[in-house]
N, C-alpha and C positions, 0 to 999 in steps of 0.2 A: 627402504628395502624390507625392513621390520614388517612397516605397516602392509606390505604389499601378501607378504607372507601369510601374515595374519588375516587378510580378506582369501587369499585365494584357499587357506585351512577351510574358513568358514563356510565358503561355496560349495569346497566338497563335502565339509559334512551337512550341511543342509542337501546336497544331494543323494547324499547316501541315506538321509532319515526319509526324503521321499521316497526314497526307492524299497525300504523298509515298511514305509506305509502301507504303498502299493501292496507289499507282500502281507502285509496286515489283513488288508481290505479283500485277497484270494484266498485265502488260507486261515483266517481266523472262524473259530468252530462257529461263535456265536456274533451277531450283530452287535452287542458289546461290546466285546475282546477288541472287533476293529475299531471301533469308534473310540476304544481307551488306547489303543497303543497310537493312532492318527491324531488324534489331539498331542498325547503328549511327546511324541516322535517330534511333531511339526513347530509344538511353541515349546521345547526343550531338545532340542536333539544332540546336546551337551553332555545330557543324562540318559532321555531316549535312545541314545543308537547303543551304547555301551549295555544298559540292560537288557534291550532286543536280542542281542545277539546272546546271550544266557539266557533270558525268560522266553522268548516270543516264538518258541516252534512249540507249533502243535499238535503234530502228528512224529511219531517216534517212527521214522523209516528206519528198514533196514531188520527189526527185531522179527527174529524169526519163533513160529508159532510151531514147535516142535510136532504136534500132535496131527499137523497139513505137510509132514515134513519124512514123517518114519514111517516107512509099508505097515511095522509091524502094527503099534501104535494106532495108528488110524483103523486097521481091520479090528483091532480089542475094541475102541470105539464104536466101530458099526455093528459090532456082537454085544456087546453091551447091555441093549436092552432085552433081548432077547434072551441074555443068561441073569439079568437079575429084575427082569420085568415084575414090575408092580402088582401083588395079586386083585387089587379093583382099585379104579381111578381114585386119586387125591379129590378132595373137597376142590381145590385149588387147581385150575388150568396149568397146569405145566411149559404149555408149550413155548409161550416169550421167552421165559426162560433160560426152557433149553435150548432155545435159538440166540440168544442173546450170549449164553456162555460156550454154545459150543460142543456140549455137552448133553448127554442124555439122564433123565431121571431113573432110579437104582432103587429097588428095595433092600432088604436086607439090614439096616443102616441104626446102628445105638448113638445117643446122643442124651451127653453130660454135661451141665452146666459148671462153671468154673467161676464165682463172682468177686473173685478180688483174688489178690498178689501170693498172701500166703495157699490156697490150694490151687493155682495155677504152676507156682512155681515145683509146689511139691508133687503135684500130676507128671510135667513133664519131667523132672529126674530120677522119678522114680520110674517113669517109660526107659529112661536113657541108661539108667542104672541094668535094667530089666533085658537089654536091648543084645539079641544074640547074632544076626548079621550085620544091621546098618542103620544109621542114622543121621538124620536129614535137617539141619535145623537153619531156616531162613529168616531172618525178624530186622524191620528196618532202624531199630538205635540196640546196641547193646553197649554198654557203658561200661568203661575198666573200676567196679566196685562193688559191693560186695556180691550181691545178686550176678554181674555179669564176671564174677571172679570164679564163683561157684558155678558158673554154667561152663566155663573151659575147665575148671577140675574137673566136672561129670564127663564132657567128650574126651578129655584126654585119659581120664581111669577107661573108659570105654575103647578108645584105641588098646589102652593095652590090653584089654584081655582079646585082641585082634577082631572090634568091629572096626567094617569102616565107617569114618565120621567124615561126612560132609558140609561146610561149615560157610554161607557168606551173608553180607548187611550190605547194606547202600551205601554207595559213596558219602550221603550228602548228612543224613541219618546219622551216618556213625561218622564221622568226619574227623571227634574228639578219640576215637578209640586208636592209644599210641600202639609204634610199632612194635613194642613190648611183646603186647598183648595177641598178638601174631607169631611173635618169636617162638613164643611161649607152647601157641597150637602149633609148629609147626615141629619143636621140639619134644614133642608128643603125639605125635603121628595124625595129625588131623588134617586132612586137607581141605583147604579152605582157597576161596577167592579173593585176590590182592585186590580190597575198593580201589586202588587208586592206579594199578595197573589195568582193571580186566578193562573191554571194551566199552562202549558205550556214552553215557552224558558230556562226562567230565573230560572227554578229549574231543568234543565234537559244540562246546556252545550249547550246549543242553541238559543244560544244570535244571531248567525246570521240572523233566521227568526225573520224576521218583520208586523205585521200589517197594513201596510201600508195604507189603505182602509180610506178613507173619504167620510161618510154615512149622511145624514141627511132625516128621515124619519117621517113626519106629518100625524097620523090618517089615512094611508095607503092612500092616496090620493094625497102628495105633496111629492116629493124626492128630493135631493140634491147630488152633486157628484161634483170632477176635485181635482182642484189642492191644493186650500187651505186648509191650517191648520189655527186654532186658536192663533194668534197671533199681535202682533203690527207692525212687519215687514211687514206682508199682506196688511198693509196699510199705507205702504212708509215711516211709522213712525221710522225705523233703518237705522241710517244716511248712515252704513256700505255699505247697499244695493244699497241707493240711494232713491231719492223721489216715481221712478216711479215702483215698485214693481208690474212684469206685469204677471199674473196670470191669471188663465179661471177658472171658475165653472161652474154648467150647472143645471138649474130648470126642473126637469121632472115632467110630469102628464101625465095618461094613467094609462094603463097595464104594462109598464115597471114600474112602483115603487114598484110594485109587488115583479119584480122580485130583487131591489134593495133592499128591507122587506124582501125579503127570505135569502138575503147574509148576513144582520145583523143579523136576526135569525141564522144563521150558526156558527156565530163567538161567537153570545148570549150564544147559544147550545156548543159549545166547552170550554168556560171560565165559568160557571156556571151549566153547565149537567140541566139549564130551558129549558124546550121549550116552545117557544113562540105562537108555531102554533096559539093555538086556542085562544089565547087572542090577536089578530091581524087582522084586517081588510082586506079582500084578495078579496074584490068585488071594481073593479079596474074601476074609471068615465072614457071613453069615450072621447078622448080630442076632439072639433071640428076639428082639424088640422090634425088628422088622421094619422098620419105618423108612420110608421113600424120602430122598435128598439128591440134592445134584451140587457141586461147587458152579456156583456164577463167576468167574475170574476176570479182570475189564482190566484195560490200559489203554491209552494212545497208541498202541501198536494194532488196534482194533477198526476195522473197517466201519462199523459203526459205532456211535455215542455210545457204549455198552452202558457203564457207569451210570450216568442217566437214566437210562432206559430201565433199569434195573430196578430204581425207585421209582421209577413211572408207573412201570408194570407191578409192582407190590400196591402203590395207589389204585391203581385203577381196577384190580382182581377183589379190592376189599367189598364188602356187601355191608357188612356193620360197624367194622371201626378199622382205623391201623395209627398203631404208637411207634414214634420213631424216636429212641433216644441216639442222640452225635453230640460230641463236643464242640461241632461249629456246624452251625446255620449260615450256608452261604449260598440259597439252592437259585436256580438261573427259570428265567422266566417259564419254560415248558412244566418244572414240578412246583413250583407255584400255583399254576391255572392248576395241576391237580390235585395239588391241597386245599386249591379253592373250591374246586369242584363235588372233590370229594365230601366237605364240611355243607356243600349248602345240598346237598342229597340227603343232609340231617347224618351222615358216618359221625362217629365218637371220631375225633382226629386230634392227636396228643403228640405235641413235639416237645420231646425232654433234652432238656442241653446246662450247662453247670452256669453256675454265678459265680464261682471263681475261676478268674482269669489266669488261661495259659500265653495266649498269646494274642496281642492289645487288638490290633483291628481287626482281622476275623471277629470278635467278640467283641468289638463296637457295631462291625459291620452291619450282625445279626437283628440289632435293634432296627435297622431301618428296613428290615420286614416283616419285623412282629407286628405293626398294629394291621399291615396289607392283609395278614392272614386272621388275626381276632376279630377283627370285623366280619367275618363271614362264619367266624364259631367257633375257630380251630383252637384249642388250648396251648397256653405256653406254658410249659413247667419248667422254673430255673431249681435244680439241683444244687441246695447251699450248705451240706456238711462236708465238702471238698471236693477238691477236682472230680469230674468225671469223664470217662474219655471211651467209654462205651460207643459199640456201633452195632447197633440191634434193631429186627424189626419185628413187630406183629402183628400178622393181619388176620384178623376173627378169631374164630380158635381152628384156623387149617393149619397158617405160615407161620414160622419161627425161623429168624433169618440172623446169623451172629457170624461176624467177620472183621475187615477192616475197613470200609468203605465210609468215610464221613460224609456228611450230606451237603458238599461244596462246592466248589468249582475244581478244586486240582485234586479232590478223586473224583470227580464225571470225569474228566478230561484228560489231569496228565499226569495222574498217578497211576503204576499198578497196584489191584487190590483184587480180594478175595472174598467172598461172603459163601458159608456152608448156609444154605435152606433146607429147609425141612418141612413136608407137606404132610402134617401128622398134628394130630389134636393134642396126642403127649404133650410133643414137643412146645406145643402153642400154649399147654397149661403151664410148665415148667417157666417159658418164658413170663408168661404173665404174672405168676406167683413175683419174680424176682423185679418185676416192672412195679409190680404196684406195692412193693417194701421199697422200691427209689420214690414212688410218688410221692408217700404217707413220709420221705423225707424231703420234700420239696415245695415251693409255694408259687403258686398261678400267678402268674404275672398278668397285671390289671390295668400299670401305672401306662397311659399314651408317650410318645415319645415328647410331644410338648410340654408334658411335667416328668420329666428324668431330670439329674441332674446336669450342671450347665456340658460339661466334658461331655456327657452322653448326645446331649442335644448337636450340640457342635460335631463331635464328631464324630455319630453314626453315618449322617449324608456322606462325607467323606471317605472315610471306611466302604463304605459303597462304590465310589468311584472306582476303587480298585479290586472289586469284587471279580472280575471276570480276572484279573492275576492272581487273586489267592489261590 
């Protein structure tokens, strides 16, 4: 009887991983994705069926795009360009762009660089400190210690002196953040979104999207965006990392905070069904610096690969060079061909990403496409005074591009993220000044993957296999 049990268990789950395959084989974005989840579905379906149903949706239904959603919203957006149009074209075509995010390009727009923990952290509380309606702060890890201890003292001193604070992190992200630490904003007037009540991943089998997004938004006038999270790491304080914890943020003012107010309202709108429209400030200062930007915002709730496409379209607009620093090289065959393509048109092409390890196979994985892309020119620069976790781009001296976007698989696909651009030669100076002080800290990687060592050799190839789930 035992045994009878035990075959007819087997049968259905071997039916049930075909039947998963199948939905692999429809629905998986890349030719990859299916062939990785159909192999290991089919000669594991033990382990296959139980992570499919967590990892293997690809498409986030159901999330709704507040800005296709609110009369008001949408006619701000179609006036847009018109109240803050460009006074002469950008160097840089705009248009992928703005069709990719959704969004219109904005003059008007100042832009501050932020390259590590201590003046990011002291940028934004002293916004929050400063803050006389409202404040907006969205970041996908914030950590109960010291940095994210002092980040609920600033919104709860903020509450009292009667802003409102709106306060949420990702389920998966802050996962560690105890209920304390909620108590705590809730007993100080902050309202915030419960990860583990509001809707979405984590009651539906779809733990693989992520929030990704890190948002800081002041009285509709001051915005925040790039790399960091809330934590003690961010400021070298994790011996693991290393002292030097090399990170980007980026202080906006203008018309784009606008548009960086509209993506929190989106995610606002998704995890609570509030909208925030009209209780938000959408009459956007003017920066004297004038500079044209648009937010490109990308997630699986996106009718097209936006994420991708994003880096495509930053390759492909380049005329003489474009540097990408990300903490993980994980890119899928379409921005390959355009790193390849790009480097053998003779472009300066610089990929920066760190030598010390955050997390093992991403960072094995990367190795088995470094020599695909040196072979045809493209520089590898490993960053080795400590972590870096930068997500920057720059292409000639038009685009300067700082957000949260790694150069992966699960933000093309199943992350949401953010990246502020900026179509201004400033902009494009400022970045490059602070690229090329991470270069002159960093070393070209030269060695083939046939002489790494044995761990690297072994197991890059591997780490690959699972490229299309990272």
């Amino acid at each position: 009887m035992a045994n009878t049990l035990l075959i007819v268990a087997l049968v259905i789950l071997e039916i049930v991983a075909i039947t998963f395959a199948w939905r692999a084989i429809k629905n998986s974005r890349t030719p990859q994705g299916s062939v990785g989840w159909v192999v290991f579905l089919i000669a594991a379906p033990y382990l296959g069926v139980p992570l499919y149903l967590f990892l293997g949706h690809h498409r986030f239904s159901g999330y709704i795009v507040g800005r296709k959603v609110s009369e008001e919203v949408l006619h701000g957006v179609q006036t847009y360009r018109d109240r803050y149009r460009p006074k002469s074209d950008p160097e840089v075509d705009t248009t992928l762009f703005e069709k990719i995010g959704d969004l219109p390009d904005a003059a008007g727009n100042g832009f501050e660089l932020l390259i590590d923990g201590e003046a990011t952290f002291s940028a934004v509380f002293e916004a929050i400190d400063n803050a006389k309606s409202y404040v907006l702060v969205q970041s996908y890890i914030v950590n109960d210690d010291g940095v994210g201890r002092e980040l609920a003292d600033r919104m709860i001193a903020a509450a009292g002196r009667g802003v409102t604070v709106r306060f949420m992190v990702d389920a998966v992200g802050s996962m560690k953040l105890p209920p304390s630490y909620f108590g705590n904003l809730r007993a100080g007037g902050v309202e915030f979104v419960n990860p583990k009540a509001a809707p979405g991943p984590q009651n539906r089998f779809q733990l693989n999207f992520r929030n990704h997004r890190k948002t800081i938004v002041v009285d509709g006038h001051i915005g925040f965006t790039g790399g960091l999270n809330f934590g003690d790491e961010y400021k070298g304080l994790n011996p693991r990392y290393g002292e030097d914890w090399r990170d980007t943020h980026l202080r906006l003012t203008g018309p784009v905070v606008s548009q960086l107010q509209l993506v929190f309202a989106e995610d606002w709108h998704w995890s609570t069904e509030e909208n925030l429209i009209e209780h938000l400030n959408w009459d956007a200062d003017l920066d004297p610096a004038d500079m044209t930007a648009l937010i490109v915002a990308t997630g699986p709730g996106d009718e097209l690969e936006s994420g991708a496409l994003f880096f495509i379209s930053c390759i492909a607009e380049a005329k003489e060079r474009v540097w990408i620093a990300s903490p993980y090289f994980v890119p899928d065959t379409d921005i390959l061909s355009a790193l390849k393509l790009a480097a053998l048109k003779g472009l300066d092409v610089r990929i920066l990403v760190p030598e010390v390890i955050d997390h093992k196979i991403p960072w094995l994985a990367a190795f088995a496409y470094f020599d695909e892309i040196r072979a045809v020119g493209v520089k590898v620069m490993r960053y080795n005074k400590g972590f870096m976790h930068q997500k920057v781009v720059l292409v000639d001296d038009a685009l300067a591009a700082v957000g949260t976007t790694n150069m992966d698989n699960r933000s093309f696909r199943l992350n949401f993220e953010a990246m502020a651009v900026y179509f201004d030669s400033r902009a494009a100076a400022d970045l490059e000044d602070m690229l090329e002080a991470d270069l002159a800290r960093s070393f070209e990687l030269t060695t083939p993957l046939p002489e790494q060592p044995w761990k690297i050799r072994v197991g890059a190839p591997i780490a690959r296999l699972f490229s299309p789930l990272l």
